[in-house]
N, C-alpha and C positions, 0 to 999 in steps of 0.2 A: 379699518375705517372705510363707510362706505365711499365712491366717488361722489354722491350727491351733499355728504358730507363736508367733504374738502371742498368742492365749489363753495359751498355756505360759508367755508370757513374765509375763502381766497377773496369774495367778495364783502364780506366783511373787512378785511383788512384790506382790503382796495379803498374801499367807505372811511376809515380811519384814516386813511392818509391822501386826502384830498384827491383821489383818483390814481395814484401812483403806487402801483406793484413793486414794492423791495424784493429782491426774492430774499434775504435775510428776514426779515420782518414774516413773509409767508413762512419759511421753514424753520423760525421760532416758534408761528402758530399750528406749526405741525401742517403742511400743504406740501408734498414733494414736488419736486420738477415736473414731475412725469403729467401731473395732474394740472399744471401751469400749462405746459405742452398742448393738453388736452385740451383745458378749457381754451387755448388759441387757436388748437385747427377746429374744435367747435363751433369758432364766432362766439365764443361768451365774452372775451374780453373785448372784442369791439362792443357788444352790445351794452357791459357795464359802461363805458367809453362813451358812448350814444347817450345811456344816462344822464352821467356826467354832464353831457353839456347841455340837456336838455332842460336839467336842473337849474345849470347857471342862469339858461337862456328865459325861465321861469322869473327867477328871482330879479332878471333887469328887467322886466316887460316886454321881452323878443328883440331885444337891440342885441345884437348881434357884436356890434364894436364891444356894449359894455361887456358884454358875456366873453369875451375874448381878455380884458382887461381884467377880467376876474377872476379868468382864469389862468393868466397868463401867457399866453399864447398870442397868433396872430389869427386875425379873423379870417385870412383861407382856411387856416386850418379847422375854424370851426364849418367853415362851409364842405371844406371834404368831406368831413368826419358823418357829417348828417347829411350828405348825399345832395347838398344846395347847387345851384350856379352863384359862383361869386358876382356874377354880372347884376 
């Protein structure tokens, strides 16, 4: 399989489960470590990650608290993640 394969595949099954990598779940869908590995020192999973909450942040109207509440998290966290000042 190719790599550009498995990223397809690892992002899909990122997408199914609300933003959160099982590696179970991946190397049921056939994604080995190696390719996990990869897409992490590539930046692909921050950027699915960035998605993610871009998504959330879509679906509240840029409130930031709700996007945090929906996703469960705490709103620094969302402000890390997308490179904000929590100020």
């Amino acid at each position: 399989m190719t790599t550009s394969i498995l990223i397809s595949q690892a992002r899909h099954v990122f997408h199914q489960h609300d933003g959160v990598l099982r590696t179970h779940e991946l190397l049921k869908a056939g994604v080995y470590l190696r390719t996990l590995y990869n897409m992490r020192d590539a930046g692909l999973i921050e950027q699915l990650n960035r998605g993610l909450f871009r998504r959330a942040l879509d679906q509240t109207g840029g409130n930031v608290a709700a996007a945090a509440r929906l996703l469960g998290i705490s709103r620094n966290k969302v402000y890390r993640v997308l490179g904000k000042s929590s100020r």
